[in-house]
Structures are given as C-alpha cells and as structure tokens.
DOZAKE-932378 format. One record per residue: residue number from 1; chain; z, y, x of N, C-alpha, C in turn. Coordinates in nm, 2 decimals, decimal comma. Layout:
N
<fido><pos>NUM</pos><unit>A</unit><n_w>Z</n_w><n_v>Y</n_v><n_u>X</n_u><ca_w>Z</ca_w><ca_v>Y</ca_v><ca_u>X</ca_u><c_w>Z</c_w><c_v>Y</c_v><c_u>X</c_u></fido>
...
***
This chain:
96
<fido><pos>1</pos><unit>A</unit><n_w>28,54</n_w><n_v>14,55</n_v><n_u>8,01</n_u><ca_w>28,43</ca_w><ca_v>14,47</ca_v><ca_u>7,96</ca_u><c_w>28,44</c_w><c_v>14,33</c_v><c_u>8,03</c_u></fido>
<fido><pos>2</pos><unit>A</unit><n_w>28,40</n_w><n_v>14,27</n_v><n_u>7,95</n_u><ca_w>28,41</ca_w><ca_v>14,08</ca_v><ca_u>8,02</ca_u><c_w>28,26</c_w><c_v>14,05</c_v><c_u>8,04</c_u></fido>
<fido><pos>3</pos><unit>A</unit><n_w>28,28</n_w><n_v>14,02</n_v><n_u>8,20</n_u><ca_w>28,12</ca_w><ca_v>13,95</ca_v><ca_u>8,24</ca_u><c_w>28,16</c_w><c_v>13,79</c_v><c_u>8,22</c_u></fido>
<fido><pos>4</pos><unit>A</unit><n_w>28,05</n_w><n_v>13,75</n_v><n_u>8,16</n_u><ca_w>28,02</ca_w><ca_v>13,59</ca_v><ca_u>8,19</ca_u><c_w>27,95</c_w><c_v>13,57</c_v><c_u>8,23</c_u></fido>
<fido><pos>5</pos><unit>A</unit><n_w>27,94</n_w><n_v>13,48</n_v><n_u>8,31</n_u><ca_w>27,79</ca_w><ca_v>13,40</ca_v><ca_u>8,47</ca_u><c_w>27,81</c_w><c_v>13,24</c_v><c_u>8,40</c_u></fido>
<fido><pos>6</pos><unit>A</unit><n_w>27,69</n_w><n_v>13,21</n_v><n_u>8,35</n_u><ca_w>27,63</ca_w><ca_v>13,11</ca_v><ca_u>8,35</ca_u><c_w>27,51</c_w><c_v>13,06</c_v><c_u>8,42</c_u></fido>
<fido><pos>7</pos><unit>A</unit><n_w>27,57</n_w><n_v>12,93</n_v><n_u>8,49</n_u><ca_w>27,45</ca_w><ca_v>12,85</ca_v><ca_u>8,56</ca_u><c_w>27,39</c_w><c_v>12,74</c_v><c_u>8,52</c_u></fido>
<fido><pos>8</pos><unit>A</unit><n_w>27,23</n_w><n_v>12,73</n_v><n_u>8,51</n_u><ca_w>27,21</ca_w><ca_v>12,63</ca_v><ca_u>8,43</ca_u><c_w>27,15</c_w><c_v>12,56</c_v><c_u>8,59</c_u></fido>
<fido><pos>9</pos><unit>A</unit><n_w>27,16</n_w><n_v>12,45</n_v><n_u>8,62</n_u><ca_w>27,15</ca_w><ca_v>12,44</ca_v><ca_u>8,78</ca_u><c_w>27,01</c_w><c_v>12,35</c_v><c_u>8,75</c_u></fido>
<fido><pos>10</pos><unit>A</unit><n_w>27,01</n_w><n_v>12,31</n_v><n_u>8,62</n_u><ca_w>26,90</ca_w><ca_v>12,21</ca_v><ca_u>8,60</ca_u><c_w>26,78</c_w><c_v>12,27</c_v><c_u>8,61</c_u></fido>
<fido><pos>11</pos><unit>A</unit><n_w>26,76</n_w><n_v>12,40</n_v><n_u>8,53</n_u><ca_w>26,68</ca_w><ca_v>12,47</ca_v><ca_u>8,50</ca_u><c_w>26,67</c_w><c_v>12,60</c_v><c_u>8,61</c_u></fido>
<fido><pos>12</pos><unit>A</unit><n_w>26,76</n_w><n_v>12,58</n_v><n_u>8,71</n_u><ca_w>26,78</ca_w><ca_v>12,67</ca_v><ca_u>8,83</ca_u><c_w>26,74</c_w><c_v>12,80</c_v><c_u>8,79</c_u></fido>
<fido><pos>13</pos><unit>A</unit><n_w>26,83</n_w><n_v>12,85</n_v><n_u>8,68</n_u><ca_w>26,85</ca_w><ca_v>12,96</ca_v><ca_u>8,62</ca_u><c_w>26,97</c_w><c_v>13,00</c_v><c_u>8,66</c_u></fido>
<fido><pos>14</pos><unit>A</unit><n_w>26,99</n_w><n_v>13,14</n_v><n_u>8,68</n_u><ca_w>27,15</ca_w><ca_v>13,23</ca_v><ca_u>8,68</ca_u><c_w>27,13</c_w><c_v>13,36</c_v><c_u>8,57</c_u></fido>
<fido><pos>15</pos><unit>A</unit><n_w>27,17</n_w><n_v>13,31</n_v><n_u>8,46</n_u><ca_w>27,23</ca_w><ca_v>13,44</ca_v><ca_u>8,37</ca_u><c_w>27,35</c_w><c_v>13,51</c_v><c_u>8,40</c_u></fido>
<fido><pos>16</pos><unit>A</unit><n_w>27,32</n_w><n_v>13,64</n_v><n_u>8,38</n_u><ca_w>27,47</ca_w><ca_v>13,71</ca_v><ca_u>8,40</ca_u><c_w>27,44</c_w><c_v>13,80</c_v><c_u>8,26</c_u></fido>
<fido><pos>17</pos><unit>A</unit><n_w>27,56</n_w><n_v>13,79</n_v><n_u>8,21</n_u><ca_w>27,55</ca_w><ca_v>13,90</ca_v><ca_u>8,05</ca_u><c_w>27,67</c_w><c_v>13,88</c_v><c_u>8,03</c_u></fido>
<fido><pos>18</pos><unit>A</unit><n_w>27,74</n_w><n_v>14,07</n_v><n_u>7,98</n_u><ca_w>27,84</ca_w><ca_v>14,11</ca_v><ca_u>7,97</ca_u><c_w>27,87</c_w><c_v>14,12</c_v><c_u>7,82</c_u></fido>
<fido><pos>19</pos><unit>A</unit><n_w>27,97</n_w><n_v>14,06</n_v><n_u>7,75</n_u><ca_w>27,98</ca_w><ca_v>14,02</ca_v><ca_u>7,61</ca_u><c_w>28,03</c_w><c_v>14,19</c_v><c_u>7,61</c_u></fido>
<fido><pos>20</pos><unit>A</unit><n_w>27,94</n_w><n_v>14,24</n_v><n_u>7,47</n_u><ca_w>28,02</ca_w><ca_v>14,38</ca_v><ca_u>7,44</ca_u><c_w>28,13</c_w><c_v>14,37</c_v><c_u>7,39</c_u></fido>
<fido><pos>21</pos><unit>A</unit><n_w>28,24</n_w><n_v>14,44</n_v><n_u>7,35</n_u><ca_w>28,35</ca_w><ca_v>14,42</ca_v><ca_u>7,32</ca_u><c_w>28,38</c_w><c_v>14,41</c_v><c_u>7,21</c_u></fido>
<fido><pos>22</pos><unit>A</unit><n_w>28,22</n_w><n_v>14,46</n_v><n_u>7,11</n_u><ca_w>28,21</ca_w><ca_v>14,42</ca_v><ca_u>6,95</ca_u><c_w>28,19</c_w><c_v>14,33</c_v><c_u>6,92</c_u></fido>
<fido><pos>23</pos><unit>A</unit><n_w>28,17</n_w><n_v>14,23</n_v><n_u>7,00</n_u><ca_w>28,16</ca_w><ca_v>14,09</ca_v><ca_u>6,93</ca_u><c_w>28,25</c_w><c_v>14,01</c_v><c_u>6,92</c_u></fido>
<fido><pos>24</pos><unit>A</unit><n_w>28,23</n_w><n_v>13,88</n_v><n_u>6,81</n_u><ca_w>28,35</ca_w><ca_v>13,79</ca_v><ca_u>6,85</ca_u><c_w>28,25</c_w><c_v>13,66</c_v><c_u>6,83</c_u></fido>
<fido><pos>25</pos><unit>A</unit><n_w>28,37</n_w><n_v>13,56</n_v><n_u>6,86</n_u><ca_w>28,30</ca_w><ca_v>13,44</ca_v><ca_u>6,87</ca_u><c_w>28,31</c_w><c_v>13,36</c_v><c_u>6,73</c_u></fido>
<fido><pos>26</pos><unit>A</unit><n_w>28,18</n_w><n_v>13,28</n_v><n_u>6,69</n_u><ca_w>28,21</ca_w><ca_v>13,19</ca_v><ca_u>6,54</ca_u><c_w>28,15</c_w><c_v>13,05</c_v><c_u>6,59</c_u></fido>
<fido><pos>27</pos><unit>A</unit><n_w>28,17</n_w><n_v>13,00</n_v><n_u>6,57</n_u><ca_w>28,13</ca_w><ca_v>12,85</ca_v><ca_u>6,57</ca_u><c_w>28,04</c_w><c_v>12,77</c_v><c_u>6,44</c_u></fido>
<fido><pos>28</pos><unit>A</unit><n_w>27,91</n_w><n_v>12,76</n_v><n_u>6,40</n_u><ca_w>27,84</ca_w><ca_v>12,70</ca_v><ca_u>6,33</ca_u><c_w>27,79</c_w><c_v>12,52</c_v><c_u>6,37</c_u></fido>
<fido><pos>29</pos><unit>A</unit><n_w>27,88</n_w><n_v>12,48</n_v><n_u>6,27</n_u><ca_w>27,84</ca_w><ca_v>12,33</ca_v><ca_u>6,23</ca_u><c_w>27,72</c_w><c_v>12,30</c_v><c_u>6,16</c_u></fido>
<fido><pos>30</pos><unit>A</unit><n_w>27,59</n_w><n_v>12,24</n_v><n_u>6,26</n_u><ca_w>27,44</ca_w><ca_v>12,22</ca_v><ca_u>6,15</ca_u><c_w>27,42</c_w><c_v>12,13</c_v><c_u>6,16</c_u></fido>
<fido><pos>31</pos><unit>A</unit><n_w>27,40</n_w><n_v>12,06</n_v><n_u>6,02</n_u><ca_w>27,30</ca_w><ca_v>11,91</ca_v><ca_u>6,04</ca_u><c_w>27,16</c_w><c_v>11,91</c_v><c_u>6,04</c_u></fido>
<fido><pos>32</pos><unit>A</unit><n_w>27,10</n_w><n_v>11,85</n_v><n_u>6,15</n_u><ca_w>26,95</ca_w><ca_v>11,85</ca_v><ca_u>6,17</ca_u><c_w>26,86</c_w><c_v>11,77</c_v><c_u>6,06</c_u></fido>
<fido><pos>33</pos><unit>A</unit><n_w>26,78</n_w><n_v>11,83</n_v><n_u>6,05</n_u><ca_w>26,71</ca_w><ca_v>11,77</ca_v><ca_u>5,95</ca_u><c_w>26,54</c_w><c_v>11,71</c_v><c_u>5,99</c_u></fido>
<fido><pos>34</pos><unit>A</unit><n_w>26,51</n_w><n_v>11,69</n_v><n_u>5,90</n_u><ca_w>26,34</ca_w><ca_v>11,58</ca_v><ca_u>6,00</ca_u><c_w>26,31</c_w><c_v>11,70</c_v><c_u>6,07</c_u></fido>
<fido><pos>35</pos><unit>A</unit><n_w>26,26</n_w><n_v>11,67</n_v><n_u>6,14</n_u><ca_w>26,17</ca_w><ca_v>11,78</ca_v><ca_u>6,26</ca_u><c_w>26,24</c_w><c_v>11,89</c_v><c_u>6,30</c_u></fido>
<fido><pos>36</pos><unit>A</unit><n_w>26,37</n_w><n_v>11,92</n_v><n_u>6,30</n_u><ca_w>26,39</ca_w><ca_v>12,04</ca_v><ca_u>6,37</ca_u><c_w>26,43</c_w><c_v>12,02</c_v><c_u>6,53</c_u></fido>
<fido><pos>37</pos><unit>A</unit><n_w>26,42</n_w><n_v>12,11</n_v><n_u>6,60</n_u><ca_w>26,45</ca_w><ca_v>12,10</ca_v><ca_u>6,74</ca_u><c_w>26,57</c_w><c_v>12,18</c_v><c_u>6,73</c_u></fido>
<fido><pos>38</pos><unit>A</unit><n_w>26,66</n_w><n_v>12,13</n_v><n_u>6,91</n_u><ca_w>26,77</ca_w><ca_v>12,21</ca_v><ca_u>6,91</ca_u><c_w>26,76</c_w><c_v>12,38</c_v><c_u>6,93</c_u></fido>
<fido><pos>39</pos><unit>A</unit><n_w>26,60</n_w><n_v>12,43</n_v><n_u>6,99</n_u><ca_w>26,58</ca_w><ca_v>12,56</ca_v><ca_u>7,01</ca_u><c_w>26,52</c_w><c_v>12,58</c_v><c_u>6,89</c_u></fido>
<fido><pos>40</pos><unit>A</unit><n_w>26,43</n_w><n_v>12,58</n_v><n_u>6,79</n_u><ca_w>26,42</ca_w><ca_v>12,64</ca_v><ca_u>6,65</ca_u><c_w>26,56</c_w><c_v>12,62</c_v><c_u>6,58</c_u></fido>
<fido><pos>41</pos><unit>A</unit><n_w>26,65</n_w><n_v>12,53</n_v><n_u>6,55</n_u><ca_w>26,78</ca_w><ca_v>12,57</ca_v><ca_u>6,51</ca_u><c_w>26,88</c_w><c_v>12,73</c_v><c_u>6,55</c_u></fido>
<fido><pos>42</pos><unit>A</unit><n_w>26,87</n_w><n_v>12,72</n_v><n_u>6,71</n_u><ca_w>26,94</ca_w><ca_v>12,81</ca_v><ca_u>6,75</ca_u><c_w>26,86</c_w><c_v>12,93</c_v><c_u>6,70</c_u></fido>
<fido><pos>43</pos><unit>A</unit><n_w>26,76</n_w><n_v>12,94</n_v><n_u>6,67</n_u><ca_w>26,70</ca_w><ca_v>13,02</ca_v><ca_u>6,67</ca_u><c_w>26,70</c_w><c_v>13,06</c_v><c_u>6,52</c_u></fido>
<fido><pos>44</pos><unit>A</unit><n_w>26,71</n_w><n_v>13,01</n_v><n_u>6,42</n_u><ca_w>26,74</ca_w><ca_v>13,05</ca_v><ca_u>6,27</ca_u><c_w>26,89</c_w><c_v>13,11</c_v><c_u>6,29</c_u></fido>
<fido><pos>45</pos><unit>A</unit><n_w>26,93</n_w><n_v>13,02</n_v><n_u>6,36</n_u><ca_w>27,13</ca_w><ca_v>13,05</ca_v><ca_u>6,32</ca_u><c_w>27,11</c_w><c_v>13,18</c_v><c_u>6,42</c_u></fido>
<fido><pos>46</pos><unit>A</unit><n_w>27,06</n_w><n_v>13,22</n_v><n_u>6,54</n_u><ca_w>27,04</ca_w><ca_v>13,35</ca_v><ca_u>6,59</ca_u><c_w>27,04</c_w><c_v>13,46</c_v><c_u>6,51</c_u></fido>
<fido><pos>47</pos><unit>A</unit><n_w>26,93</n_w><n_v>13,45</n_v><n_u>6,42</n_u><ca_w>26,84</ca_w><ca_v>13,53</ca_v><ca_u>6,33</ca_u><c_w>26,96</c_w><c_v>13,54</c_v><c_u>6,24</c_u></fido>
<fido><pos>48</pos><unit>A</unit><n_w>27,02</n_w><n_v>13,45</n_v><n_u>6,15</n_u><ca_w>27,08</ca_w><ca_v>13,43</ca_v><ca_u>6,06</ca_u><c_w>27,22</c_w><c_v>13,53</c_v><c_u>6,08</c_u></fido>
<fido><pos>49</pos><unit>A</unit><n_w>27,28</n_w><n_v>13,51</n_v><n_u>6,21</n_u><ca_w>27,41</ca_w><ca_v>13,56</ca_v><ca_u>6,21</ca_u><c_w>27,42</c_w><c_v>13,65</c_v><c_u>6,31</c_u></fido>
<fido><pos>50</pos><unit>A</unit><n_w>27,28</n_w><n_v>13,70</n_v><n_u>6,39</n_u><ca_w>27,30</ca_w><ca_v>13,83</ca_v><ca_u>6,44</ca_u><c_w>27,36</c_w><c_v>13,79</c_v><c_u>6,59</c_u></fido>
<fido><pos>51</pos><unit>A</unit><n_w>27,32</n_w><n_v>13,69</n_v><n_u>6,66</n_u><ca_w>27,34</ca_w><ca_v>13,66</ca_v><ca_u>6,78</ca_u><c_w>27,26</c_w><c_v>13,70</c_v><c_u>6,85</c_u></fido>
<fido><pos>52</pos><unit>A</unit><n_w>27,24</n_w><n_v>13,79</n_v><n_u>6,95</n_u><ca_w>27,12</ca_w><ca_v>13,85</ca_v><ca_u>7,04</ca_u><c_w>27,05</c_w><c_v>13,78</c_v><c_u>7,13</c_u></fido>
<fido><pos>53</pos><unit>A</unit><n_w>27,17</n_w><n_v>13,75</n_v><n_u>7,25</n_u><ca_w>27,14</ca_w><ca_v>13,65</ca_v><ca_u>7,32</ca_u><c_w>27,02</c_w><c_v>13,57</c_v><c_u>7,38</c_u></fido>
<fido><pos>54</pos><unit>A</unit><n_w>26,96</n_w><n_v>13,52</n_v><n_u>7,43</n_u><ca_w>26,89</ca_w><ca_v>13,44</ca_v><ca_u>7,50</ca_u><c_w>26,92</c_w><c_v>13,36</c_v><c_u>7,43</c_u></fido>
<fido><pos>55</pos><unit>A</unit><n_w>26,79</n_w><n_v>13,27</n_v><n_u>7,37</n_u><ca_w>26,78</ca_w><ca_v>13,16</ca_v><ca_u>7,31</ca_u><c_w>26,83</c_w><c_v>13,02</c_v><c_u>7,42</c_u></fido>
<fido><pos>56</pos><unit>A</unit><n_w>26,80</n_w><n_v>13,03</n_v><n_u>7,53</n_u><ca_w>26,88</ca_w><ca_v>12,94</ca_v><ca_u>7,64</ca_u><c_w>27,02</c_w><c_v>12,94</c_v><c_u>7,69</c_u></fido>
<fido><pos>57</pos><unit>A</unit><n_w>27,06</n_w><n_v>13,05</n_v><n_u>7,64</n_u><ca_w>27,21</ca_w><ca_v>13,09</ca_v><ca_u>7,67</ca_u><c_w>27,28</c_w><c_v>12,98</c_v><c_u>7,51</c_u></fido>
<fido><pos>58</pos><unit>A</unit><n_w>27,23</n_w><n_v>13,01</n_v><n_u>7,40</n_u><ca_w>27,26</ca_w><ca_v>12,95</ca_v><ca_u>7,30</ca_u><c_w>27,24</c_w><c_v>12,80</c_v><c_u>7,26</c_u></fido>
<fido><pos>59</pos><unit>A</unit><n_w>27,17</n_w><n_v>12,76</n_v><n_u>7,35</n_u><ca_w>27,12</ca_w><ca_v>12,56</ca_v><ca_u>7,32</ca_u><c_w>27,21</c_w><c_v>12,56</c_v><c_u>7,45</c_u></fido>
<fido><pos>60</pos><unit>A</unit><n_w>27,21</n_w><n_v>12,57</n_v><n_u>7,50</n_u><ca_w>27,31</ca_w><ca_v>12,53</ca_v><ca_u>7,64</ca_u><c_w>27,44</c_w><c_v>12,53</c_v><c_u>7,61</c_u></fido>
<fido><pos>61</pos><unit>A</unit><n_w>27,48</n_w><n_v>12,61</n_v><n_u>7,57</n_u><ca_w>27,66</ca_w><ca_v>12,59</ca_v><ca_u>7,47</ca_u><c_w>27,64</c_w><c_v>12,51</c_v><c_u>7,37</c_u></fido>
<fido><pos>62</pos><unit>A</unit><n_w>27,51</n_w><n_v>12,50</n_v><n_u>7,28</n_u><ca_w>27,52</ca_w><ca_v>12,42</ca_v><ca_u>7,20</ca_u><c_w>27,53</c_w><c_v>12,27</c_v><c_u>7,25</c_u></fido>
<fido><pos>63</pos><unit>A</unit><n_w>27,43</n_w><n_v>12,20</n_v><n_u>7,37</n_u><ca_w>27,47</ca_w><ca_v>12,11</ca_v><ca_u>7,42</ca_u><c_w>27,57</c_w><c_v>12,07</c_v><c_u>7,46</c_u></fido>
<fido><pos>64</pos><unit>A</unit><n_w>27,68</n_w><n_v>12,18</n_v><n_u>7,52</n_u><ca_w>27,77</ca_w><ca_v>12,13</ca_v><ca_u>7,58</ca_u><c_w>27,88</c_w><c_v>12,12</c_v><c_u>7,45</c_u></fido>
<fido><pos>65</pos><unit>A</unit><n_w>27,89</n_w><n_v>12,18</n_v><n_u>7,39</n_u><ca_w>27,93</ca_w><ca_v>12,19</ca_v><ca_u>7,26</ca_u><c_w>27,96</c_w><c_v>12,05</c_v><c_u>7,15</c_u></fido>
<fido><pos>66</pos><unit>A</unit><n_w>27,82</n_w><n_v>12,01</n_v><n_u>7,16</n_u><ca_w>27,81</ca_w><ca_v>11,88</ca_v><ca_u>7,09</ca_u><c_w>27,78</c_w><c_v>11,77</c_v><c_u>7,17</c_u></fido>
<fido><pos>67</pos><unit>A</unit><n_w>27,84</n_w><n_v>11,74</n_v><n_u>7,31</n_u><ca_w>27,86</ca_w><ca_v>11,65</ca_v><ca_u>7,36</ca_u><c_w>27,71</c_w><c_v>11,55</c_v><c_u>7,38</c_u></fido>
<fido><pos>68</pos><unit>A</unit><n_w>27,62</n_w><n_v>11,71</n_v><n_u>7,40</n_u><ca_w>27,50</ca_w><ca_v>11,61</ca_v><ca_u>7,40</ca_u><c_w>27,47</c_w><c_v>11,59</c_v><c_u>7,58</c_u></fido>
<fido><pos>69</pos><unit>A</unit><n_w>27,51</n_w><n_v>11,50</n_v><n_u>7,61</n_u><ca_w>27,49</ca_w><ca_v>11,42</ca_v><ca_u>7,82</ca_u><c_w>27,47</c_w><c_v>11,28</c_v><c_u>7,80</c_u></fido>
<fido><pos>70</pos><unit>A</unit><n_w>27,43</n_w><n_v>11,22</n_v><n_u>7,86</n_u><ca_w>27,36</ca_w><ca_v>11,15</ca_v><ca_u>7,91</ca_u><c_w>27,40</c_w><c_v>11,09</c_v><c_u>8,07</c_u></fido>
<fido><pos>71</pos><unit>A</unit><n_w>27,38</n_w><n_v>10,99</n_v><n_u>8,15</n_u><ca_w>27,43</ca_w><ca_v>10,93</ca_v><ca_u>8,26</ca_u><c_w>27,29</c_w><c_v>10,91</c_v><c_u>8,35</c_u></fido>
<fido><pos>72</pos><unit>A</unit><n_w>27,28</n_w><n_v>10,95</n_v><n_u>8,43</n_u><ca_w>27,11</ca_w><ca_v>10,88</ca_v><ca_u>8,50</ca_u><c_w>27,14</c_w><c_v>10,90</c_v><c_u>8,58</c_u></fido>
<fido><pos>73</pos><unit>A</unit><n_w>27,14</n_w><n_v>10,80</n_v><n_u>8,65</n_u><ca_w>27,16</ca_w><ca_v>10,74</ca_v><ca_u>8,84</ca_u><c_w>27,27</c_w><c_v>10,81</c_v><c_u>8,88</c_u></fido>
<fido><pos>74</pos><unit>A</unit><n_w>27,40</n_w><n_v>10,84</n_v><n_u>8,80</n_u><ca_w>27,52</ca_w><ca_v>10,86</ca_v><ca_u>8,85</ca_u><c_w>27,53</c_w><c_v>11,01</c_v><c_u>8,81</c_u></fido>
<fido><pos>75</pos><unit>A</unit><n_w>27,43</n_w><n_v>11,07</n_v><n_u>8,76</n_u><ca_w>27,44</ca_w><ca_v>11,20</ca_v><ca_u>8,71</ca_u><c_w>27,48</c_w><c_v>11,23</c_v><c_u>8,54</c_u></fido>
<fido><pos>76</pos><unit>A</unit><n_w>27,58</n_w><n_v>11,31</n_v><n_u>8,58</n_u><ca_w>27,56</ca_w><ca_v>11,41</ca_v><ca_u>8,41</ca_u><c_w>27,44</c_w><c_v>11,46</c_v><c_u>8,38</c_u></fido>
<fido><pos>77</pos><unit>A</unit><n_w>27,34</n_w><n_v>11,42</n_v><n_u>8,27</n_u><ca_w>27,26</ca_w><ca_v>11,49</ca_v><ca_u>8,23</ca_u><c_w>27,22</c_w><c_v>11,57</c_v><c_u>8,09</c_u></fido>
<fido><pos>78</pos><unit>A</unit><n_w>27,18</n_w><n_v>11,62</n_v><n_u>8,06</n_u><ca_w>27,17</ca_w><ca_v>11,73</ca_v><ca_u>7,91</ca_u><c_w>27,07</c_w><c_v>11,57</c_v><c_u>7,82</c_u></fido>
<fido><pos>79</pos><unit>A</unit><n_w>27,14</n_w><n_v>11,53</n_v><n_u>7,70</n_u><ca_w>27,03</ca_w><ca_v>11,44</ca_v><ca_u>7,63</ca_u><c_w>26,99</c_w><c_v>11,54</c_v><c_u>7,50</c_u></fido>
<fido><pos>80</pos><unit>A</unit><n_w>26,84</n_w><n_v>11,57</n_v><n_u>7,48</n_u><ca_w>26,84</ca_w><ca_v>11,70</ca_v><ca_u>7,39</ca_u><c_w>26,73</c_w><c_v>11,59</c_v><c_u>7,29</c_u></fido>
<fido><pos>81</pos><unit>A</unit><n_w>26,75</n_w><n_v>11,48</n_v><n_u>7,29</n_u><ca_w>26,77</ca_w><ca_v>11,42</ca_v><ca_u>7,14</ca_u><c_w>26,81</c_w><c_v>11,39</c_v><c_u>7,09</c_u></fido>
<fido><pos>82</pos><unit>A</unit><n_w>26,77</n_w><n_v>11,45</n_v><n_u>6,93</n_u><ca_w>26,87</ca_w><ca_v>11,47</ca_v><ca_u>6,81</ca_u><c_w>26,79</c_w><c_v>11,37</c_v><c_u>6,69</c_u></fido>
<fido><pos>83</pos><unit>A</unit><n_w>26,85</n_w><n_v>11,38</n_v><n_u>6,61</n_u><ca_w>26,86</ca_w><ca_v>11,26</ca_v><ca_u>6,50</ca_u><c_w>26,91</c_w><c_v>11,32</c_v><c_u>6,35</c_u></fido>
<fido><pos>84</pos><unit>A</unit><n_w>26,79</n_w><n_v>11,33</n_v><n_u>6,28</n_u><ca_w>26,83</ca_w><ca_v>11,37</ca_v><ca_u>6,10</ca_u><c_w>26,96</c_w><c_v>11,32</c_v><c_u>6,07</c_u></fido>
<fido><pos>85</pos><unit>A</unit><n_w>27,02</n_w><n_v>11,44</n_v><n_u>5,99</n_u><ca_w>27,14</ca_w><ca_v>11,38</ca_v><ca_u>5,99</ca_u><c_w>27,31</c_w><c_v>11,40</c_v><c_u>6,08</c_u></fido>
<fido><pos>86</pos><unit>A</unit><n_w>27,29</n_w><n_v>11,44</n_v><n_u>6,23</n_u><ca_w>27,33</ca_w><ca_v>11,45</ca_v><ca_u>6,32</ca_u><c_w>27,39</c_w><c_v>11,58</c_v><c_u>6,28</c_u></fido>
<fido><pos>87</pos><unit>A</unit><n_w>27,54</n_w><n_v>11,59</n_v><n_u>6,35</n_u><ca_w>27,57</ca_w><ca_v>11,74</ca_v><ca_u>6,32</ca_u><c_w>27,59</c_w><c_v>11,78</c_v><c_u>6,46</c_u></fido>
<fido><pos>88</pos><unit>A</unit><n_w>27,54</n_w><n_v>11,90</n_v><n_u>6,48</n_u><ca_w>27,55</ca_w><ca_v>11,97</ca_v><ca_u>6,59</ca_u><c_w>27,67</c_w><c_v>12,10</c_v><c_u>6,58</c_u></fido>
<fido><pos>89</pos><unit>A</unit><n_w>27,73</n_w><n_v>12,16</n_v><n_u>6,71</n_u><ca_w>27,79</ca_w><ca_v>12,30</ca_v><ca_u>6,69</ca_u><c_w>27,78</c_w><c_v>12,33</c_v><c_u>6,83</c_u></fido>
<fido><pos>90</pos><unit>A</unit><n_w>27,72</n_w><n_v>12,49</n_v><n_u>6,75</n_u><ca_w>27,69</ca_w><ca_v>12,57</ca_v><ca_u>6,75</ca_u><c_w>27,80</c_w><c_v>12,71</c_v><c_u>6,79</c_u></fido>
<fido><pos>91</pos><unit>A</unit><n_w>27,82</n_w><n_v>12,71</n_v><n_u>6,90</n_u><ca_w>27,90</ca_w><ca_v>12,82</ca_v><ca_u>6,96</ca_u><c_w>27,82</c_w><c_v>12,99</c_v><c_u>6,95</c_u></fido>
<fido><pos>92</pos><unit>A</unit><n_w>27,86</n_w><n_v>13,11</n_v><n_u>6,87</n_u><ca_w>27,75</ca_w><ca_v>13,19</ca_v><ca_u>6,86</ca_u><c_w>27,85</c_w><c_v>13,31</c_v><c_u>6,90</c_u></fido>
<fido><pos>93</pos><unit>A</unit><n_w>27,82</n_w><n_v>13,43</n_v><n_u>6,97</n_u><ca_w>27,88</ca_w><ca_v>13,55</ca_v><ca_u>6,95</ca_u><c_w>27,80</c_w><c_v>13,69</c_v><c_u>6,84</c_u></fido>
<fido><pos>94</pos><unit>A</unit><n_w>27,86</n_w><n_v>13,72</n_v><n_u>6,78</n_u><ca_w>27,78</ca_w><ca_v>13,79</ca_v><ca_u>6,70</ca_u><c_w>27,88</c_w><c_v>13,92</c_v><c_u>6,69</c_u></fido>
<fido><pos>95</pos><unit>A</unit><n_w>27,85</n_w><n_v>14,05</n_v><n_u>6,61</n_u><ca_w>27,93</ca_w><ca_v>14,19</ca_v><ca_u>6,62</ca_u><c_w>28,03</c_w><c_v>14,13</c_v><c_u>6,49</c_u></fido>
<fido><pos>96</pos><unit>A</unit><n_w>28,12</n_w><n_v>14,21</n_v><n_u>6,51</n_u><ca_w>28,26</ca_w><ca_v>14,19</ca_v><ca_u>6,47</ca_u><c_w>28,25</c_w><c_v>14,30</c_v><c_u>6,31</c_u></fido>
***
C-alpha cells in the first residue's frame, strides 16, 4: 500500500492518507465561472467523479497544480484568486 504525507505548513496541517490500491489518478481541466470558489469546484468535481478525500487535500493539488503562488516579502505563497473564465486543474484520485 502507498502512504502519502502531505504538509500544508500554512495552514499547519499534517495529513497522512494511504491511497487504496483501487484507485487511479485523472486529472480534470475546469473553467471557473462567475462566483465559483476553488473549494465548491473541488467539491462538485469530488461529488462528480467519486473522489473521497478531504476537500483540503484536493484545492491544495489543485493550487499547486494550476500554478496558483504568489510572492510576499520573499515568500511563496498560495494566491486563491480566480477569475471567470480561468482554467484550473484539477488533480483527483478516484476507484479504477
């Protein structure tokens, strides 16, 4: 079985979750439309394609994913505004 440890250091979170071995990985391309956020997106495409996961485990790949950082006072930072229009992806594991 494969463990993955993810740290979100910002949100001084430690996940640990062990990917079952029924799953595989897909990758979803979305364009944001007026008013959606990056957590209600993950959260349809969750719903939608059977990803279990932590809705925080899922916008966090998705940021890193779609190159959403930002620079402040010498730091990498997460920039989690989005823009109609904008395509985001969406890293998901779902059962096989």
């Amino acid at each position: 079985m494969k463990v993955t440890v993810l740290v979100l250091a910002a949100a001084g979170l430690l996940l640990t979750m062990a990917a079952p071995d029924d799953t595989q990985k897909i990758t979803v391309h979305h364009t944001v439309q007026s008013g959606q956020t990056m957590y209600g997106i993950a959260e349809e495409l969750a719903a939608k394609y059977g990803d279990r996961r932590d809705l925080r485990e899922i916008v966090y790949h998705a940021k890193v994913a779609s190159g959403k950082f930002r620079t402040v006072n010498g730091e990498k930072m997460f920039d989690v505004t989005i823009q109609p229009g904008e395509v985001l992806t969406y890293p998901l594991e779902v059962k096989r």
